[in-house]
MARDREN-172384 format. One record per residue (C-alpha): residue in three letters; residue number from 1; x, y, z. Coordinates in steps of 0.05 Angstrom, whole numbers, plus 5000, padded with zeros to 4 digits. Layout:
<rs>
{type ALA; seq NUM; xx X; yy Y; zz Z}
...
</rs>
This chain:
<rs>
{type UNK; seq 1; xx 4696; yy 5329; zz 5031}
{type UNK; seq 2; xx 4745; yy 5272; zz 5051}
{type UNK; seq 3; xx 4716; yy 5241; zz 5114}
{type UNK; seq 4; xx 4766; yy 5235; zz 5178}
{type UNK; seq 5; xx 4810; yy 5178; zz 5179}
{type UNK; seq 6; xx 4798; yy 5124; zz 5227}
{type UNK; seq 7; xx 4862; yy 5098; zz 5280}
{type UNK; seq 8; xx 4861; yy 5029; zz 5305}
{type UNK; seq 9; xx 4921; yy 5026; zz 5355}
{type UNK; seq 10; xx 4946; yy 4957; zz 5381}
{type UNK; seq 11; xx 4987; yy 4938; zz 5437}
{type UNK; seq 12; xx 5050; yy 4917; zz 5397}
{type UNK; seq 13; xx 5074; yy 4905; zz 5324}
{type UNK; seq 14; xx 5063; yy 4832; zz 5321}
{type UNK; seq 15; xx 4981; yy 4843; zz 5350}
{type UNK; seq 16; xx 4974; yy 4903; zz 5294}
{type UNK; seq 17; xx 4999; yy 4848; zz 5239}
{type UNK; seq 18; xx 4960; yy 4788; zz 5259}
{type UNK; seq 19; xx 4889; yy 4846; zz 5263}
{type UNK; seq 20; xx 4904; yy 4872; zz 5208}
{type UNK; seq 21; xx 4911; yy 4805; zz 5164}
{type UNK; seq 22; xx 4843; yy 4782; zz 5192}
{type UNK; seq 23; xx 4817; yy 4850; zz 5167}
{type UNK; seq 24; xx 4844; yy 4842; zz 5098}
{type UNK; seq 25; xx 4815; yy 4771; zz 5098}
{type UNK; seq 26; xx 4748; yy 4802; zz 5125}
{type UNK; seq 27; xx 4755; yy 4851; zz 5066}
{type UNK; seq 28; xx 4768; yy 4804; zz 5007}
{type UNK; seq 29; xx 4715; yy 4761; zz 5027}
{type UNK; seq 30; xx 4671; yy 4811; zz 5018}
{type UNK; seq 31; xx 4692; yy 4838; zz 4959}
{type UNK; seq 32; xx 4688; yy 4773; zz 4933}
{type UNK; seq 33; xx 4618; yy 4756; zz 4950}
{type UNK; seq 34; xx 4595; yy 4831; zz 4935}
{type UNK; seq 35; xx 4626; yy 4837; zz 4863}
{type UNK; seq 36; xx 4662; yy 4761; zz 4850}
{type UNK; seq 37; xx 4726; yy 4787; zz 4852}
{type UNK; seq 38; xx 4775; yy 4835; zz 4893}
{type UNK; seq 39; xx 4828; yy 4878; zz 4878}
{type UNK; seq 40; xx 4890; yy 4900; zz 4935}
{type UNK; seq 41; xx 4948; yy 4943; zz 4932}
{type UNK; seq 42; xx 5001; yy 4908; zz 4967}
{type UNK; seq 43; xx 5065; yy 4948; zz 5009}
{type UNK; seq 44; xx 5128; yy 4928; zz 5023}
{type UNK; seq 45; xx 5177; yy 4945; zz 5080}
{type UNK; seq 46; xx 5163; yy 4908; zz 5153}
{type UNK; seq 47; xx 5099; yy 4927; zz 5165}
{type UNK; seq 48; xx 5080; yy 4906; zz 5094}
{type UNK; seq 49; xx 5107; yy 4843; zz 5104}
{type UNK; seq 50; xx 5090; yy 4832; zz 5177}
{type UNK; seq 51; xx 5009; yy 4829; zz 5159}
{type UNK; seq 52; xx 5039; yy 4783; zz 5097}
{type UNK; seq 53; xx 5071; yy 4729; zz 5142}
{type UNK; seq 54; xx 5011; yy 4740; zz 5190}
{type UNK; seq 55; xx 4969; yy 4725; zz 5139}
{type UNK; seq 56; xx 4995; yy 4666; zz 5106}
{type UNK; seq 57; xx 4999; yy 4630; zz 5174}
{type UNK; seq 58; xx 4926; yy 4647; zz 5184}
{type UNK; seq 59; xx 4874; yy 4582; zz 5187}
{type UNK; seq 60; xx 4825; yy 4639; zz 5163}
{type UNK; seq 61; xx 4867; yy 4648; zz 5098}
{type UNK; seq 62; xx 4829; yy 4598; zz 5058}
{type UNK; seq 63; xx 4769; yy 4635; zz 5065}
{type UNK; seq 64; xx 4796; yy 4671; zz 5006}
{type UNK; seq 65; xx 4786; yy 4654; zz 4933}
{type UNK; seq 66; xx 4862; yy 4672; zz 4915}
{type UNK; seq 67; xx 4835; yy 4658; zz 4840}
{type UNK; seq 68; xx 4803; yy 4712; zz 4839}
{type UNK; seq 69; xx 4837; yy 4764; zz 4867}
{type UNK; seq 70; xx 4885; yy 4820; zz 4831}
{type UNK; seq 71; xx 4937; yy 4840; zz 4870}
{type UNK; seq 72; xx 4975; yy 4907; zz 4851}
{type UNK; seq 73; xx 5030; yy 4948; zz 4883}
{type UNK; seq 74; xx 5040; yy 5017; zz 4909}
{type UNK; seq 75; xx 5116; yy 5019; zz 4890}
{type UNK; seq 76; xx 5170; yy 4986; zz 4878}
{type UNK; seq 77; xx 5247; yy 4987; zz 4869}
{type UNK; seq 78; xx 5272; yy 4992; zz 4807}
{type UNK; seq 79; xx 5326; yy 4927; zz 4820}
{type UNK; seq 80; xx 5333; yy 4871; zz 4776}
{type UNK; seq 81; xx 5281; yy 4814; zz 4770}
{type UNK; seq 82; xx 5280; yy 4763; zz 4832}
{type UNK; seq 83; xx 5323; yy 4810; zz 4872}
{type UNK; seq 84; xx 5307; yy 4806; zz 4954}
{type UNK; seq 85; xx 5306; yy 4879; zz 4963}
{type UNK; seq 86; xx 5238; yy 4887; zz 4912}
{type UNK; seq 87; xx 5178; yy 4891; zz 4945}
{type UNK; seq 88; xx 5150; yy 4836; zz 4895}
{type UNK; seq 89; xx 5207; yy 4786; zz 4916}
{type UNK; seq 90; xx 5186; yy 4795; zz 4994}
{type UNK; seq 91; xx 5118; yy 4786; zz 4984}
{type UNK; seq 92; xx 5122; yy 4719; zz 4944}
{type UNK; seq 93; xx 5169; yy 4693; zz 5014}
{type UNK; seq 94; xx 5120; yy 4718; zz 5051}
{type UNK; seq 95; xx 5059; yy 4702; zz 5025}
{type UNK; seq 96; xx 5052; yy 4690; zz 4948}
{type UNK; seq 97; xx 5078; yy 4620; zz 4936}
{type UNK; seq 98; xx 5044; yy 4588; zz 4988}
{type UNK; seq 99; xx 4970; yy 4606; zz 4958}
{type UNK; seq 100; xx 4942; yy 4583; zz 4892}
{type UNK; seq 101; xx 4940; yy 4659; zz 4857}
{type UNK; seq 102; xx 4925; yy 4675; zz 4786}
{type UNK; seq 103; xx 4995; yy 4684; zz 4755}
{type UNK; seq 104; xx 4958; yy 4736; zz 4715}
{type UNK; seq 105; xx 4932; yy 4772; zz 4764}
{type UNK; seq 106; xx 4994; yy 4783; zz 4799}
{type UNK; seq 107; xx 5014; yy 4856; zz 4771}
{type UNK; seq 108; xx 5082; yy 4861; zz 4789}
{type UNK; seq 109; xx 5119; yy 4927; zz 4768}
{type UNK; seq 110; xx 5173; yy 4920; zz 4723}
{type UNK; seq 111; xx 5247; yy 4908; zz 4739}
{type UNK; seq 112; xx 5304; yy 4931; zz 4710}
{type UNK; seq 113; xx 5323; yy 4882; zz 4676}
{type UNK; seq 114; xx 5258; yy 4878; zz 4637}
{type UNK; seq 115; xx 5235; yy 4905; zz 4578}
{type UNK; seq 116; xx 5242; yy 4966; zz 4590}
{type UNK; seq 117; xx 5319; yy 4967; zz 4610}
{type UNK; seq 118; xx 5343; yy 5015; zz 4655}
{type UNK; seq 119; xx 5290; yy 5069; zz 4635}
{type UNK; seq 120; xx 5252; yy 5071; zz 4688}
{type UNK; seq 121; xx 5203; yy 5122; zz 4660}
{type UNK; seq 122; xx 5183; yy 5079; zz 4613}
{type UNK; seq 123; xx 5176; yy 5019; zz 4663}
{type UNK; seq 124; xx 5130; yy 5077; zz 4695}
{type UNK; seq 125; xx 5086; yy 5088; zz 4638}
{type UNK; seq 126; xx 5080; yy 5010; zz 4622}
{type UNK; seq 127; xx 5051; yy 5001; zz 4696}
{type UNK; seq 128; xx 4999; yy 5060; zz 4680}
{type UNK; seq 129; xx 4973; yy 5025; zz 4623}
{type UNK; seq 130; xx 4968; yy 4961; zz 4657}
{type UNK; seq 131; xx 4922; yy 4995; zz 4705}
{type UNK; seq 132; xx 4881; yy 5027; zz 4656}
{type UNK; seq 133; xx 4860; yy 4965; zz 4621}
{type UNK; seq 134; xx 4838; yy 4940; zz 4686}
{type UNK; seq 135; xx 4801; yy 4998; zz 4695}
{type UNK; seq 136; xx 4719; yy 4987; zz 4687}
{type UNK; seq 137; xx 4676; yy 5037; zz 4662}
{type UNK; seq 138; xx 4642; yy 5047; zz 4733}
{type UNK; seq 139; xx 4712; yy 5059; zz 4763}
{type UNK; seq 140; xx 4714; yy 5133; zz 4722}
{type UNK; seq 141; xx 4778; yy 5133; zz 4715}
{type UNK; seq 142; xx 4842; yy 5101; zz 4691}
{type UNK; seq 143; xx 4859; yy 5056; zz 4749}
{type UNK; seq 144; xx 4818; yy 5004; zz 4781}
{type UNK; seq 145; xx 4778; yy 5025; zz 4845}
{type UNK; seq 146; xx 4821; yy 4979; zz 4887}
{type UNK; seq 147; xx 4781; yy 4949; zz 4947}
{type UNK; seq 148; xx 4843; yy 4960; zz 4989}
{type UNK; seq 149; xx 4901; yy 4993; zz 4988}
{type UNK; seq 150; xx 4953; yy 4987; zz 5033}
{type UNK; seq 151; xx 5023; yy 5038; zz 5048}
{type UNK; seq 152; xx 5072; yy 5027; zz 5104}
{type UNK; seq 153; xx 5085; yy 5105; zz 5130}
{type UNK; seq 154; xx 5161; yy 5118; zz 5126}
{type UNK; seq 155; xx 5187; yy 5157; zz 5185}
{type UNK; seq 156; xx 5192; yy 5223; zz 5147}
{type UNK; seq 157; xx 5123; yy 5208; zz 5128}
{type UNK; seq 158; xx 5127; yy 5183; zz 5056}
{type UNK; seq 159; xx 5076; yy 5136; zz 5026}
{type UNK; seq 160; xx 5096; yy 5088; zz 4975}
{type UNK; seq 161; xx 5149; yy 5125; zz 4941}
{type UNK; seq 162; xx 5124; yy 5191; zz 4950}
{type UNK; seq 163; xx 5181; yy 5231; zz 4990}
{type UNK; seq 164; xx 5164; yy 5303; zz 5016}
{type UNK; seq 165; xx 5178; yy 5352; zz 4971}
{type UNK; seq 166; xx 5200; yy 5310; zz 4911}
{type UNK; seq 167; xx 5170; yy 5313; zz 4849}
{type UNK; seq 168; xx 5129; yy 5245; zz 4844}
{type UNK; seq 169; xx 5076; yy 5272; zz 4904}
{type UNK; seq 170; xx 5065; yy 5336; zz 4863}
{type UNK; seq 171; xx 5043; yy 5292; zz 4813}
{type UNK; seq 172; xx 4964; yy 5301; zz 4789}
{type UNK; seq 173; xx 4955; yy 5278; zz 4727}
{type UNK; seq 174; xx 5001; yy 5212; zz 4721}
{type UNK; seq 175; xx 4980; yy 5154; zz 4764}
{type UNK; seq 176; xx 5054; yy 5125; zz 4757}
{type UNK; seq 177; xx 5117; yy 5151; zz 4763}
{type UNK; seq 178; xx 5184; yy 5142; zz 4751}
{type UNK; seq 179; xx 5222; yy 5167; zz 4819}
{type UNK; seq 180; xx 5291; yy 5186; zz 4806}
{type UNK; seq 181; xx 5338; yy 5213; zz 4873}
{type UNK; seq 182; xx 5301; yy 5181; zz 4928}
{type UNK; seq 183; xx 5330; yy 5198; zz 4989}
{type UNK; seq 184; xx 5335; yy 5117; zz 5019}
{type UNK; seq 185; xx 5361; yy 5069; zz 4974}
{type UNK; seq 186; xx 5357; yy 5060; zz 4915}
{type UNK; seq 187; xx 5342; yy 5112; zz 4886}
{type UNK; seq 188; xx 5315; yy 5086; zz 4823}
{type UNK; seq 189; xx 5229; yy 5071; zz 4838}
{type UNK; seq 190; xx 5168; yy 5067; zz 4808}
{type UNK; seq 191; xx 5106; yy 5085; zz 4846}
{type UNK; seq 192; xx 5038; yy 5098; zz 4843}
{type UNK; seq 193; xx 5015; yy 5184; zz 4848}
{type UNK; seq 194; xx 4965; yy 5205; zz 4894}
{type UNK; seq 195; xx 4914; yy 5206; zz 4845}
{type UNK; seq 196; xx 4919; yy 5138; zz 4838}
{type UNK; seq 197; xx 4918; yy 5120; zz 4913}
{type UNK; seq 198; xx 4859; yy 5161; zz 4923}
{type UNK; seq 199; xx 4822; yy 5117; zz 4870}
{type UNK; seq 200; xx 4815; yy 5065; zz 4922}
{type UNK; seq 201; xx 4750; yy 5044; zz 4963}
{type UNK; seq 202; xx 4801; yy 5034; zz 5031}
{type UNK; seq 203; xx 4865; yy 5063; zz 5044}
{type UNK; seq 204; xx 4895; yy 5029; zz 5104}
{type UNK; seq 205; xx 4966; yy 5063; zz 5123}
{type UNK; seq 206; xx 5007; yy 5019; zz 5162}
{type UNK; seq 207; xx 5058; yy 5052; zz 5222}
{type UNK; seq 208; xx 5086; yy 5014; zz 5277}
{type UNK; seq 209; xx 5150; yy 5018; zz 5318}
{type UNK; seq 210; xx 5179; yy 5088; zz 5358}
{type UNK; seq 211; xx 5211; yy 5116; zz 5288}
{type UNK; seq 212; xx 5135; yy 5121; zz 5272}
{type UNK; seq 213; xx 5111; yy 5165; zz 5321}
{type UNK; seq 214; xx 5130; yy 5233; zz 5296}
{type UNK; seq 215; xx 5105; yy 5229; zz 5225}
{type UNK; seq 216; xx 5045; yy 5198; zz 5256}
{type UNK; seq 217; xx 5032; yy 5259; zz 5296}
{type UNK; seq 218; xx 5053; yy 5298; zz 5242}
{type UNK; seq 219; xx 5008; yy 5276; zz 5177}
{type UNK; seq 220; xx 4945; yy 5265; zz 5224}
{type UNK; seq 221; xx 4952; yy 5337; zz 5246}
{type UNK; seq 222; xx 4931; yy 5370; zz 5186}
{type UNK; seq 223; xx 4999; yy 5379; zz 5148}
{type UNK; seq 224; xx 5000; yy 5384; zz 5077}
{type UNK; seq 225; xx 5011; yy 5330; zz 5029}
{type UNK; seq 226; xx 5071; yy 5359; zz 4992}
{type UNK; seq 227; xx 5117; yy 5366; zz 5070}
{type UNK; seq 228; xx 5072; yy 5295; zz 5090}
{type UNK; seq 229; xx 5059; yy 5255; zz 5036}
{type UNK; seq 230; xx 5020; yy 5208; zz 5084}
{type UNK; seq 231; xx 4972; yy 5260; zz 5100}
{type UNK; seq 232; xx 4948; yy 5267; zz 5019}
{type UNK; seq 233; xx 4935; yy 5191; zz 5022}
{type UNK; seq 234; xx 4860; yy 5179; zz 5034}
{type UNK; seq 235; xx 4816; yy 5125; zz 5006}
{type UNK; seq 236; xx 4737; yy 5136; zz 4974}
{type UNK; seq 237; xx 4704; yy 5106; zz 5029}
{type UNK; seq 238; xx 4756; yy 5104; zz 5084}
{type UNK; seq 239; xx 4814; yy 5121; zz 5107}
{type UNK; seq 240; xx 4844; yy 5073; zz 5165}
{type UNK; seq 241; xx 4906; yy 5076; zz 5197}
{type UNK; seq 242; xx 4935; yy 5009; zz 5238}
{type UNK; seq 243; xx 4989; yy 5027; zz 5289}
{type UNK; seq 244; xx 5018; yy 5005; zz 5341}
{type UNK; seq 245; xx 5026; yy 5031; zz 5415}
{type UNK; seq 246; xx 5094; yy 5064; zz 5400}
{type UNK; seq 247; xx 5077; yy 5095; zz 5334}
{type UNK; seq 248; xx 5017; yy 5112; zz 5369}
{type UNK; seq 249; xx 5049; yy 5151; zz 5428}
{type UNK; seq 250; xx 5056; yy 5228; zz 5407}
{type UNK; seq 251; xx 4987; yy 5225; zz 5381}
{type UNK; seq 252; xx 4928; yy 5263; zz 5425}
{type UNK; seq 253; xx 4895; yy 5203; zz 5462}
{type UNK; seq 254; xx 4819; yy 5237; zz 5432}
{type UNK; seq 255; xx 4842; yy 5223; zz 5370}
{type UNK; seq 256; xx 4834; yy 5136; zz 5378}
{type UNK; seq 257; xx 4801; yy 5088; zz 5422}
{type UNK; seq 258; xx 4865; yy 5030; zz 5436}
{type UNK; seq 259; xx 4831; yy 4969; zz 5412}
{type UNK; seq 260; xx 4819; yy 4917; zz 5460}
{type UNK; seq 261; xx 4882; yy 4872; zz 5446}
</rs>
């Protein structure tokens, strides 16, 4: 039995960003001191890169080893290397090149001009086995058991690039997919199933902003995964979502306690 996810709501976007760096920094820390090492699954979009910026303007940010930390991601779009609409590309402007990381650490998926071409499937599959040979004999399984692992909730409630009703969220056995027709552009992705997500210690979903607040309501009201993709996105341990007031607002008030900021 999955236990209940937990809703932190702040008073605006900029409070839920700066919170939920000092979390992640909380997080890694302890990772780091528990096992020597942590592991994170990194989002894109604006809340993705919101608790980015917020984090690498952070004086707690140096609390972090940054060698030792693997950084993944949930999805990505399948652009060419070094283009700004990747997810990889905003994070290293955001955050990446301004802390001493392990270049090897740093699993970016691939791009379409990689070695893989334009076959996305098999830039899928690559990504899989990347994540396998991470994988530890206590994880029990073929991904890593990420510490966290983070997804921005898309106002139609899809989670990395998991779209209602597609194809990639009725995944179970993959942990990667190719995503071919995805309904924002482009079209052309690669993300991670919800096997994989579900492999994680911590999922924290991310929602902030008005265009929030329905699939909010929505995925935390018992919908199924396949019409919500958000709502088949639960971590080992715990399931947190960080919104703000507005994505917050057609929720039942029961449902959170508004944190103190």
């Amino acid at each position: 039995m999955t236990a209940a996810p937990q809703l932190v709501v702040h008073r605006d976007k900029e409070l839920m960003a700066q919170a939920a760096a000092a979390r992640l920094i909380t997080k890694i820390v302890d990772a780091q001191a528990a096992r020597g090492s942590a592991s994170v699954v990194l989002t894109g979009g604006r809340n993705g890169n919101g608790l980015l910026t917020a984090l690498s303007s952070s004086p707690a940010r140096d609390a972090i080893d940054w060698s030792r930390l693997d950084l993944w991601w949930g999805d990505e779009r399948f652009l060419p290397s070094n283009d700004p609409e990747r997810n990889v590309t905003q994070a290293r402007e955001a955050l990446l090149d301004a802390v001493p990381l392990d270049p090897s650490r740093v699993h970016a998926m691939p791009a379409s001009d990689g070695p893989y071409g334009s076959d996305v499937d098999a830039a899928a599959a690559a990504y899989a086995a990347e994540l396998a040979a991470a994988a530890r004999p206590e994880d029990h399984g073929p991904v890593p058991t990420f510490d966290v692992l983070m997804l921005g909730v898309g106002p139609d409630t899809h989670v990395a690039s998991l779209f209602p009703e597609l194809p990639a969220v009725r995944e179970t056995e993959r942990t990667v997919v190719g995503v071919h027709g995805a309904p924002k552009p482009p079209p052309t992705r690669i993300s991670l199933t919800l096997p994989a997500i579900r492999a994680a210690r911590e999922v924290w979903l991310l929602a902030a902003g008005e265009d929030k607040a329905k699939a909010a309501e929505i995925a935390l009201s018992g919908a199924g995964e396949i019409q919500a993709p958000a709502a088949g996105a639960y971590g080992r341990a715990r399931t947190l979502w960080l919104l703000d007031a507005a994505a917050a607002s057609e929720l039942p008030r029961e449902l959170y306690v508004p944190a103190s900021a």
